[in-house]
N, C-alpha and C positions, 0 to 999 in steps of 0.2 A: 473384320480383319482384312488388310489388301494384303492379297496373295497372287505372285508372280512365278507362272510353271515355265522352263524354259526346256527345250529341247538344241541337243547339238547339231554343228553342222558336219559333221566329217560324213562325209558319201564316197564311197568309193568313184574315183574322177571316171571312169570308163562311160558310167550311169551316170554322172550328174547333169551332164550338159544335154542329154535326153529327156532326164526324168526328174522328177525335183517332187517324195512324197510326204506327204504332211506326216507327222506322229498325233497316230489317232490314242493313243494311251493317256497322252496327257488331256483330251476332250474326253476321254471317259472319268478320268479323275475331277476336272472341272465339274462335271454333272452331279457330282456328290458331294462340294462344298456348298449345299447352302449355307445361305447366309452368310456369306463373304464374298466380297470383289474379287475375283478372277481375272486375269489376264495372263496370255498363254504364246510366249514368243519363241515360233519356232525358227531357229535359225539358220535351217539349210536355206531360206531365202535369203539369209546377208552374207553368200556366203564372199563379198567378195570387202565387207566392212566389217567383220563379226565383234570385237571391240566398240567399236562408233557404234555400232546399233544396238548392243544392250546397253553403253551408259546413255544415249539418247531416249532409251525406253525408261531407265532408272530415273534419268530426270524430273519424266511427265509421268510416271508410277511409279514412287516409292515404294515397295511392300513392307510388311512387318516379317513375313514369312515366304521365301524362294526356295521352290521345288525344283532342281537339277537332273534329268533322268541323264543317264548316260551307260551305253554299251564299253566293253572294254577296251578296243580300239580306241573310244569316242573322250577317253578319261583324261587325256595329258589336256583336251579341249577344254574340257569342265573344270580342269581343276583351275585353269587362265580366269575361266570364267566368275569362279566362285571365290579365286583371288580379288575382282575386279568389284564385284560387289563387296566382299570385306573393306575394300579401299575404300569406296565411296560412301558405306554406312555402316560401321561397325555392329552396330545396332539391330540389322536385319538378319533374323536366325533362317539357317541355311542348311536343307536338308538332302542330300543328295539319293537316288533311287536309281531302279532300271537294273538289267543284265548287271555288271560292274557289280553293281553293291550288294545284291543279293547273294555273288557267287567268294565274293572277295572280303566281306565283311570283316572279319578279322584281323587281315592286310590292313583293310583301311583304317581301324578304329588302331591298332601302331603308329601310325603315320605320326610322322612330328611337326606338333602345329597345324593341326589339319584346317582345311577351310571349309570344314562341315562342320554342322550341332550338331546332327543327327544321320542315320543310317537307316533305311527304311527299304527292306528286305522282304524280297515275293511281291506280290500284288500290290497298286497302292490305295486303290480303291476305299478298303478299308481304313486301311493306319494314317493314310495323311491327311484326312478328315478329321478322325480322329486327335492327332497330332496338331490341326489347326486349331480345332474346339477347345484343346487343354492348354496351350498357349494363352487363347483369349481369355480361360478364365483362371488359370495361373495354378490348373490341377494339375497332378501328379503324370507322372510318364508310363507308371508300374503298369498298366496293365494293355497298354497298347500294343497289339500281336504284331512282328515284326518288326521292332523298335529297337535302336541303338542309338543310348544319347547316354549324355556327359554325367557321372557322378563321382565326385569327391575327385575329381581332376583325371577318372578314366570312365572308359565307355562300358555301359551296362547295358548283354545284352538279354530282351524282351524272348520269351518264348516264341516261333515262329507262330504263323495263323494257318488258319485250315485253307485250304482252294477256295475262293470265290463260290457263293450261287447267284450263278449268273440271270436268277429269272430276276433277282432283285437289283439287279440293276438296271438304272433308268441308261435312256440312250444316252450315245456319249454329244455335248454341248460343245458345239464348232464355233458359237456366236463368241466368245472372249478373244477370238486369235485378231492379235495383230498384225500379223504380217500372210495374205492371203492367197499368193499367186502360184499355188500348186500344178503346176502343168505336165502333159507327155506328149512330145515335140509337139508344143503349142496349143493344145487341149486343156482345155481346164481340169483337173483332176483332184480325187476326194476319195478317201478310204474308208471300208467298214469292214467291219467282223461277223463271222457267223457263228462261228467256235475257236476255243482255244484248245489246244493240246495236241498231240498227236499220239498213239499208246505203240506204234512203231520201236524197234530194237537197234536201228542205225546208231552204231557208234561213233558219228564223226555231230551226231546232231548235238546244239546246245540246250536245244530247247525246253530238255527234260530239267534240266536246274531251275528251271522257273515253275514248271508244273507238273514235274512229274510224268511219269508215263501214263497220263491221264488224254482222257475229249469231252473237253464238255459243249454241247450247244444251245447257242441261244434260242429261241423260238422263231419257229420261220414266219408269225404275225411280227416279234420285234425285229426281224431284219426286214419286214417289206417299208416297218414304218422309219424304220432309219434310211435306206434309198428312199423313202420319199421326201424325208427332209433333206435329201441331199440330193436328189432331184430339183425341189423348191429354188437349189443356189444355182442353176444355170451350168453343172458339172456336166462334163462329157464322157469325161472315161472315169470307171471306177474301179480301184484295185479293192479284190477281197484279201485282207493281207493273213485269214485264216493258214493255221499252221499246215493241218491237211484236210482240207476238206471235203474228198473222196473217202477218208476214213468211214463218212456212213456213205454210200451212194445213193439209197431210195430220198435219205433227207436233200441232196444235193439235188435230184431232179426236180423234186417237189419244189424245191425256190427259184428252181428255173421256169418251169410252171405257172408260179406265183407269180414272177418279175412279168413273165407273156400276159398273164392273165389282169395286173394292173397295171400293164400298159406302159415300164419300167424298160423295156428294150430297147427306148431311143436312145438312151445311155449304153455306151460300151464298156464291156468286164472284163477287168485280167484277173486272172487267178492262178495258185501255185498248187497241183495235184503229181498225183502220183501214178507210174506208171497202170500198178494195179489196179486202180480206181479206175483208171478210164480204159483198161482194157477189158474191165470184166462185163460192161454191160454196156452193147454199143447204143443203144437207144439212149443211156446221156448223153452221147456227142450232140446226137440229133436236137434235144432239147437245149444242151449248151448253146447252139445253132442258134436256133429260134429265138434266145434267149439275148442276143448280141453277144455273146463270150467272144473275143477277138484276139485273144493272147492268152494261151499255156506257160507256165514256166514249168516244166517237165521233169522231177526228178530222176535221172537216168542216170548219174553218178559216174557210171565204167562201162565199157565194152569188154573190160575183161573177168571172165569167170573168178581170178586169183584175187583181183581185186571188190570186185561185188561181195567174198565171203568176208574178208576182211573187214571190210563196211558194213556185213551182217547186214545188208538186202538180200542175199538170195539169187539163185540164177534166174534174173528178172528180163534175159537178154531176148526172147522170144516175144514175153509179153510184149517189150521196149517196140518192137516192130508194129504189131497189131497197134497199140495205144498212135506211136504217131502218123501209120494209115488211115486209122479214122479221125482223127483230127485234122489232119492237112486234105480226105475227103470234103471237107465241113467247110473248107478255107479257114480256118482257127490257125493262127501263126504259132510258132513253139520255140518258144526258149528254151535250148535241151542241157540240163543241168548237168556238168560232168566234173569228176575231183580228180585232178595229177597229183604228183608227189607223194603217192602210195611207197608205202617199204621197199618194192620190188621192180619199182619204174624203174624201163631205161628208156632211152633217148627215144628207141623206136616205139614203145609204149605209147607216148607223149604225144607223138605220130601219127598213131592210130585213132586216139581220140576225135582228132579233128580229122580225119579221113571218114570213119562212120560216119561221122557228125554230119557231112557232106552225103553219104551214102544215103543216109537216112533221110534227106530233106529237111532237116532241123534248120529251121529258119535263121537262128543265131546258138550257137554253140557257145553256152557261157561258162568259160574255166576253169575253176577255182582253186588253187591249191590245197590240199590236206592243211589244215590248220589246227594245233592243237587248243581248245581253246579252254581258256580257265577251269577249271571243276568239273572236266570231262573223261569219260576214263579211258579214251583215245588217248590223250594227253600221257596219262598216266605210261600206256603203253609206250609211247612215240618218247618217254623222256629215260624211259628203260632198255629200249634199241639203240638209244646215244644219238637219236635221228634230229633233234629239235635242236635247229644252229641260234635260233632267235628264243628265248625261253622268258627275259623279261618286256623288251620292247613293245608294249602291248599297242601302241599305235600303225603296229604293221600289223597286227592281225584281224583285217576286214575281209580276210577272205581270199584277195586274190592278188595278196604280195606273199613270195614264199619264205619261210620260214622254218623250214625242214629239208634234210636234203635225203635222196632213196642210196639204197645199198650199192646203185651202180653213176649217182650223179649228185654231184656236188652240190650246194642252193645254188652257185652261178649260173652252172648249166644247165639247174632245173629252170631256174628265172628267165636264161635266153631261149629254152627251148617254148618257153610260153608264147612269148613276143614272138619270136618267127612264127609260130605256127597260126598264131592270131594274126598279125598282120597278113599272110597269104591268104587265111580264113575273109576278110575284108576288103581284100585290094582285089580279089579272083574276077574273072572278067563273067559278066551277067550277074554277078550279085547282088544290085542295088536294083535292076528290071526282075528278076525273078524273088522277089523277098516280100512276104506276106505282111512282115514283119511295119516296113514301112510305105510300102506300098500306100499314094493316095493319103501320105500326112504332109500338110501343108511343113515344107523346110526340113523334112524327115529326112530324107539324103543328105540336105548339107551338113546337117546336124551330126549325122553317124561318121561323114567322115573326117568333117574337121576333126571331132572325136577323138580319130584315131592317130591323126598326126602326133599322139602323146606317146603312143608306141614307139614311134620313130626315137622321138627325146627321151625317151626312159630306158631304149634298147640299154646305154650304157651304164646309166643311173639305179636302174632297177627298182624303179619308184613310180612306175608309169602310172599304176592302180592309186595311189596318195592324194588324200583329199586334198584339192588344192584352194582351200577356203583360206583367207587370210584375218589373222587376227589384232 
């Protein structure tokens, strides 16, 4: 069976023109289709043809069966998409996955007319294998875990499947992708996992609809062997896109160790940890160090105590200090995670963020708005305070257009206090000579700041963060 995984393009615009990452899910899905033709079109690289470039892929690969993963944000994309293939072959059965459809399934399977066969909820490791297999030989749907497909003219849904064991699965399979020019500001770049889950109680996270308040990890033999096949391709930087991967610490030193010890360091790492993780034990910087680690994305959420409780981190504010001294010790640049548009934000709050932010040495201060997102019991909350101004447009919700407004600030003037305080945040004088961040990347300056000229154009629009792919 020829089988076609596509991945969306929508990236929040801030990051695209920086960072352009591959979706490694659909290469771990490919790994698990034997015995069928794979091909795997990610489309944050068309993003400026995304139409032309999937029916010019539909041309030269037909499939019998297209895998759509798509985030919630990422759905008004998909659905263009998985119109587009209906047009061209009615014929070809179309399963959509990912965040969206695991959290929304119900939603989805109402839809009128939908441009899916099927729904494939959690994982897909398992069921879309599966769901290949029983296609080709024209079995039954009944017993595939996480399965939503058509019967007697409505959708039936499949018992979910249990979590993944992740020793059984093989590495994830990059060789099918068509479209290959992964970069960070002009670096070739390539992603791998170490573990999934986080078992963390943050309420603003989504991650727990996908897996639970679970960590599972991989074996630190199968991540040296996947860096080395991803070493083999000539990559330079590699993001570990693990949910937390300080959740164990001794295991995270040990792979840094391993990466020294096979000689994996001419490669540079970014990775997304948490405060506590790297303030509890300073001997990982050190080995991060060694290890080429060159980028933190820092979850640091607030500088303020009212707000940390609410997010149910914890008064994390002292650790926050220690963690990015010894990191910015190490030269390791920090992307310090922070969320506005809390309950109780006002102007001057808003304020403050990016003032610590500055205090602190945080290399780039990245600011996210409080987002409620599908199936989260933030949401829940935020739509019981009457705070959530945006509740169905799910194409604004990537994070960092608002869509909530606090008890003292309307969305407008949560939205412009963003932009002002960002743009001052990057226009500030010494910032592009003191910033670790891109310090010594070939076109890294120009890169951030043309960037930011979107600021300017969005001040009014309110749209600066909106992925600007065209379809």
């Amino acid at each position: 069976m020829k089988i076609l995984l596509i991945a969306m393009p929508d990236a929040a615009n801030n990051f695209f023109r920086m960072v352009k990452i591959p979706n490694l899910g659909l290469c771990s899905i490919a790994a698990n289709l034997k015995g069928h033709e794979v091909k795997i079109l990610d489309l944050v690289l068309a993003h400026k043809g995304v139409g032309a470039c999937l029916s010019d892929c539909l041309r030269e690969f037909t499939p019998d069966l297209a895998g759509v993963s798509s985030m919630s944000f990422q759905y008004p994309t998909a659905k263009k998409a998985m119109s587009l293939i209906r047009q061209f072959d009615p014929g070809i059965k179309i399963a959509l996955g990912g965040y969206h459809a695991t959290t929304q399934w119900k939603t989805l399977a109402e839809e009128r007319d939908p441009a899916f066969d099927f729904i494939i909820r959690g994982e897909g490791e398992r069921a879309f294998p599966m769901l290949a297999d029983a296609l080709e030989r024209g079995a039954s749907f009944s017993g595939i875990p996480g399965l939503s497909y058509k019967e007697n003219g409505k959708f039936a849904h499949n018992p979910p499947g249990e979590l993944m064991d992740l020793s059984t699965l093989p590495l994830p399979d990059r060789s099918p992708r068509l479209l290959k020019n992964f970069t960070y500001l002009s670096k070739k770049m390539d992603a791998i996992e170490t573990s999934r889950g986080c078992s963390f109680q943050c309420s603003f996270c989504s991650i727990a609809n996908m897996y639970g308040r679970s960590f599972r990890p991989y074996s630190i033999d199968r991540v040296i062997r996947d860096l080395e096949r991803v070493k083999s391709g000539k990559v330079e930087t590699v993001l570990m896109v693990d949910d937390n991967i300080t959740q164990d610490v001794p295991r995270f030193k040990a792979i840094c160790e391993a990466i020294v010890e096979k000689g994996l360091n001419s490669m540079e790492y970014f990775v997304q940890a948490s405060v506590l993780g790297i303030a509890q034990d300073p001997e990982l910087v050190d080995k991060m160090a060694a290890a080429n680690f060159k980028l933190v994305f820092l979850g640091i959420e607030s500088v303020h105590k009212k707000n940390l409780q609410f997010l149910k981190k914890g008064d994390i504010r002292e650790k926050t200090v220690q963690a990015v001294d010894l990191l910015k010790s190490r030269g390791i640049a920090i992307l310090g995670g922070f969320i506005v548009g809390n309950p109780d934000d006002t102007r001057e709050d808003v304020r403050n963020v990016f003032k610590e932010a500055k205090k602190l040495r945080i290399d780039l201060a990245v600011v996210q708005c409080l987002t409620p997102y599908p199936s989260t019991k933030l949401r829940e909350e935020l739509l019981e305070m009457g705070l959530v101004t945006n509740k169905n447009g799910l194409s604004r919700y990537n994070g960092f257009m608002c869509n909530v407004r606090t008890r003292h600030m309307t969305n407008k003037q949560l939205n412009r206090a963003m932009n002002w305080e960002n743009m001052k945040m990057f226009f500030r004088p010494g910032w592009f000579v003191d910033n670790n961040l891109i310090r010594n990347r070939e076109k890294g300056s120009l890169k951030v700041m043309l960037n930011n000229f979107e600021y300017i154009r969005g001040w009014f629009q309110g749209d600066q963060f909106r992925s600007r792919h065209r379809f």
